[in-house]
C-alpha positions as CSV (number, residue, x, y, z in Angstrom):
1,X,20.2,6.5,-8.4
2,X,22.9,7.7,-5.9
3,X,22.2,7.1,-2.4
4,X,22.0,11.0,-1.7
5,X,19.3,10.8,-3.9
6,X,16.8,8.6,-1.5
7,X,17.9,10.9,1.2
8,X,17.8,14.3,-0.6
9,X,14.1,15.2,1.3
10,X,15.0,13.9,4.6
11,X,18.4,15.1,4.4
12,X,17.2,19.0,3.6
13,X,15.0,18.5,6.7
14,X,16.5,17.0,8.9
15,X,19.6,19.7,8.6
16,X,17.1,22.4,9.5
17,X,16.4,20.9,12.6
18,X,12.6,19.1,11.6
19,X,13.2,15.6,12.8
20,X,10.2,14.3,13.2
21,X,9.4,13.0,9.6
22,X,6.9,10.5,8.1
23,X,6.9,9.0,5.1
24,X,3.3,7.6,3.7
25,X,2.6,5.3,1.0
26,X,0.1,2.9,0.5
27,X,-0.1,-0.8,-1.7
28,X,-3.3,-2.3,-3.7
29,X,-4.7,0.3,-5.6
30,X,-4.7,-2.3,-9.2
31,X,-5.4,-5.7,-7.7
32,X,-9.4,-7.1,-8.0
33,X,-8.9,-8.7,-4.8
34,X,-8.2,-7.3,-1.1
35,X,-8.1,-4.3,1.2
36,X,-5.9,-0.9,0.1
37,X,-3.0,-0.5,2.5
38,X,-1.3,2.2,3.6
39,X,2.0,2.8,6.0
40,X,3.7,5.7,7.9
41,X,6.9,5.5,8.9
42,X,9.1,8.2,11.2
43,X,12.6,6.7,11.0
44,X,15.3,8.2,13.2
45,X,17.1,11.3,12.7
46,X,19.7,10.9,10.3
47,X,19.0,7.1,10.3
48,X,21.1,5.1,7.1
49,X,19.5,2.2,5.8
50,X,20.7,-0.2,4.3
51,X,18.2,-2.6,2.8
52,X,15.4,-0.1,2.0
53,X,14.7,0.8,-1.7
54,X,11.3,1.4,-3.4
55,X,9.2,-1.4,-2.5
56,X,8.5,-2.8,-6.6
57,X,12.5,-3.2,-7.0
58,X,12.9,-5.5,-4.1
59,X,12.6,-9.4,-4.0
60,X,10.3,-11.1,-1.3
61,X,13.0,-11.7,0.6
62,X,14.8,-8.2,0.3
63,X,11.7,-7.0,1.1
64,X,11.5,-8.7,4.4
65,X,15.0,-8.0,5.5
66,X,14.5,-4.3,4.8
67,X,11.3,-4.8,6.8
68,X,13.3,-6.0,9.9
69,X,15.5,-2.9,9.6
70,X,12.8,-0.4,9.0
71,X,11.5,-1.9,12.8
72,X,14.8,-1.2,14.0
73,X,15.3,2.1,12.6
74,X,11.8,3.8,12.8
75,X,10.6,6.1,16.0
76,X,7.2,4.9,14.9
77,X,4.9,3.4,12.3
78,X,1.5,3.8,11.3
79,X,-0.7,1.3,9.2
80,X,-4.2,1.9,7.9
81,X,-6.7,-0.3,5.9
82,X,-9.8,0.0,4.0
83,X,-12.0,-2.7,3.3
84,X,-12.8,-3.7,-0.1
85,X,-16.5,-2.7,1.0
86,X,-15.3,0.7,1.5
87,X,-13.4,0.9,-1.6
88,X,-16.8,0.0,-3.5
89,X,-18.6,2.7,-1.2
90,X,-16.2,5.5,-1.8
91,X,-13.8,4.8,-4.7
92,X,-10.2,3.3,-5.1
93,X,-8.8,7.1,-4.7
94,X,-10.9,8.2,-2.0
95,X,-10.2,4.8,-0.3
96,X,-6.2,5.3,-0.4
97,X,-6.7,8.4,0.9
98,X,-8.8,7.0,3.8
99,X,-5.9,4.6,4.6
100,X,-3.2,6.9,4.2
101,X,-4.7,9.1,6.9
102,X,-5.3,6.4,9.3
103,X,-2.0,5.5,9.2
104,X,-0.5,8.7,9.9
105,X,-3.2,8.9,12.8
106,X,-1.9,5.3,14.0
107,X,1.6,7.2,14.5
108,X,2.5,7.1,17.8
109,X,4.9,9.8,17.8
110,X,3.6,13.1,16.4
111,X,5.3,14.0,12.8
112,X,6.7,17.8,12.2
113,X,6.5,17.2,8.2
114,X,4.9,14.6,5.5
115,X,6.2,13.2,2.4
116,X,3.9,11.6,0.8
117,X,3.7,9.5,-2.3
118,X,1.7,11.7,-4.9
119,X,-1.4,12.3,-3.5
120,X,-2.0,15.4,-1.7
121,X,-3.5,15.4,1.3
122,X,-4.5,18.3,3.4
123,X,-3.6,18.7,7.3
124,X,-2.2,20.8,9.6
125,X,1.2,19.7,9.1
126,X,3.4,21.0,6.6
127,X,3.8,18.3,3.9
128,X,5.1,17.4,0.3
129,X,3.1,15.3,-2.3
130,X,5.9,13.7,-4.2
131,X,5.5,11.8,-7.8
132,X,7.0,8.5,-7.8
133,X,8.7,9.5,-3.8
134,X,9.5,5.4,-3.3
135,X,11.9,6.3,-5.4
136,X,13.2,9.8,-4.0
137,X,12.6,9.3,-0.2
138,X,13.9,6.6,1.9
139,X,11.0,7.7,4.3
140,X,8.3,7.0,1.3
141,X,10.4,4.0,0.5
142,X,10.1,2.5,3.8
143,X,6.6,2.9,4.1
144,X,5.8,1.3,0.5
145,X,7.8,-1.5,1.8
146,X,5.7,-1.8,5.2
147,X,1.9,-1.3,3.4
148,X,3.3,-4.2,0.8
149,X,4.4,-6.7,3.7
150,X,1.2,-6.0,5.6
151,X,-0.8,-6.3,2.4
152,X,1.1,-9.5,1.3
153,X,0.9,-10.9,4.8
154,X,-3.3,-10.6,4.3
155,X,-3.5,-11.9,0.8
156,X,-1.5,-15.0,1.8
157,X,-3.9,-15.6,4.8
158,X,-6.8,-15.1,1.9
159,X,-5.0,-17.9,-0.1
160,X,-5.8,-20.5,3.4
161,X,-9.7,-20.0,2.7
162,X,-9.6,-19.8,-1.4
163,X,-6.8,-21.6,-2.0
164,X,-8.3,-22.0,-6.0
165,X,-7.8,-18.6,-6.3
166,X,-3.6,-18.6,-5.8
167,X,-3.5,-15.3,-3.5
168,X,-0.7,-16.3,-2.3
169,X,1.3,-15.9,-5.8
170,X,-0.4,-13.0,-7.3
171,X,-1.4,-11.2,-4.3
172,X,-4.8,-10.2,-6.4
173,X,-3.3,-8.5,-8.5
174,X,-5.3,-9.4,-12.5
175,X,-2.6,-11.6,-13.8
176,X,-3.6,-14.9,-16.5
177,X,-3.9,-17.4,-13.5
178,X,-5.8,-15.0,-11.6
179,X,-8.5,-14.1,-14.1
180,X,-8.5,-17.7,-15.1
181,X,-9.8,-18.6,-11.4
182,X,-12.3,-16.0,-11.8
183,X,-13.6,-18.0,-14.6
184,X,-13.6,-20.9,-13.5
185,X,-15.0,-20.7,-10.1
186,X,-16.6,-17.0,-10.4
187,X,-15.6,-14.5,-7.4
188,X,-15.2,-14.3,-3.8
189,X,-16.4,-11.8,-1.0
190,X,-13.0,-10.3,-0.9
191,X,-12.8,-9.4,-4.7
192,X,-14.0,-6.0,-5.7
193,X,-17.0,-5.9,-7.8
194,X,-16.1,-2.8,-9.2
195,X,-13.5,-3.7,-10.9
196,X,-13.4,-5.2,-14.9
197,X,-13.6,-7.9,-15.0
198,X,-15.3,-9.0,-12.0
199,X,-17.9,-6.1,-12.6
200,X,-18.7,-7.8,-16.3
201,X,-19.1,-11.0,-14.6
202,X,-21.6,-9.6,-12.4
203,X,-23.5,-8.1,-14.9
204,X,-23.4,-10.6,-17.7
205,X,-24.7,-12.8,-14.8
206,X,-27.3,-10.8,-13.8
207,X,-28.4,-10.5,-17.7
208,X,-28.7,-14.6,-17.6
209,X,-30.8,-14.2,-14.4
210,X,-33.1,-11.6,-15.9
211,X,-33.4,-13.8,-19.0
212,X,-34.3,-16.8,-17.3
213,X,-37.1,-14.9,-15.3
């Protein structure tokens, strides 16, 4: 990918004089564990970054350098989080939606256009749903990289109180260790019970209760 590439949205606006533009995209739709995140970001007109790439291609530590320049670059930023009780209520999709909008609504200055990463949403202002836009808007980018940070930041503070459960590595997400911890010392109010396969345990468990009454 060329940088013109991650600039080609931006780039198309910005020369027809809309400035104001916010990227959204949000981190923790697939983990079994934690809130959904979401982030908008309104960099600066014709701002070049360097550090900023899709969030999933970056290192921890790339990730929080282009954090650092993403603060230094953007007009303003938005972040908005949904509880993993709301994402039981309403749904994973519903739920990113949720966040996605309160982070534009956190925005202190008010956006002329949205890109957001593929889901549509419907407001007033003009917008673009974009599949896979991480990767085709430096706007989207920064955003994924800001909802990741703030997600990451959480899960690691989740990892002080169940420290059995390695947050801190896996961020929830359902890797080996992660499901093996599930096993062994069952799940925690911050795991979603609506997910496989903390929902199985949940109901094999309540099958052994049933049994046993």
């Amino acid at each position: 990918m060329t940088d013109n590439d991650l600039y080609q949205y931006e780039n198309r606006l910005w020369n027809q004089h809309v400035l104001y533009i916010a990227g959204i995209d949000e981190a923790g739709r697939g983990p079994l564990a934690g809130p959904v995140v979401a982030a908008a970001v309104i960099l600066k007109p014709h701002a070049k970054l360097i550090y900023v790439d899709d969030s999933k291609k970056l290192s921890e530590k790339q990730r929080e350098k282009a954090l650092i320049e993403i603060k230094e670059q953007a007009l303003a930023i938005g972040i908005g989080i949904v509880s993993v009780e709301e994402i039981e209520r309403i749904n994973i999709y519903r739920a990113s939606r949720e966040a996605m909008l309160s982070a534009i609504n956190q925005l202190k200055t008010k956006p002329q256009y949205l890109l957001i990463d593929a889901m549509p949403i419907e407001l007033d202002t003009p917008s673009a749903s974009i599949i896979k836009g991480d990767q085709k808007s430096v706007s989207i980018a920064a955003a994924s990289i800001v909802a990741k940070t703030t997600r990451d930041a959480y899960m690691t503070e989740m990892d002080k109180i169940f420290p059995e459960f390695g947050f801190k590595q896996h961020k929830g997400y359902p890797t080996t260790e992660h499901v093996e911890a599930l096993k062994k010392y069952g799940y925690t109010p911050i795991h979603r019970k609506t997910y496989n396969p903390v929902k199985t345990m949940i109901l094999e468990g309540l099958k052994k209760y049933q049994k046993a009454v």
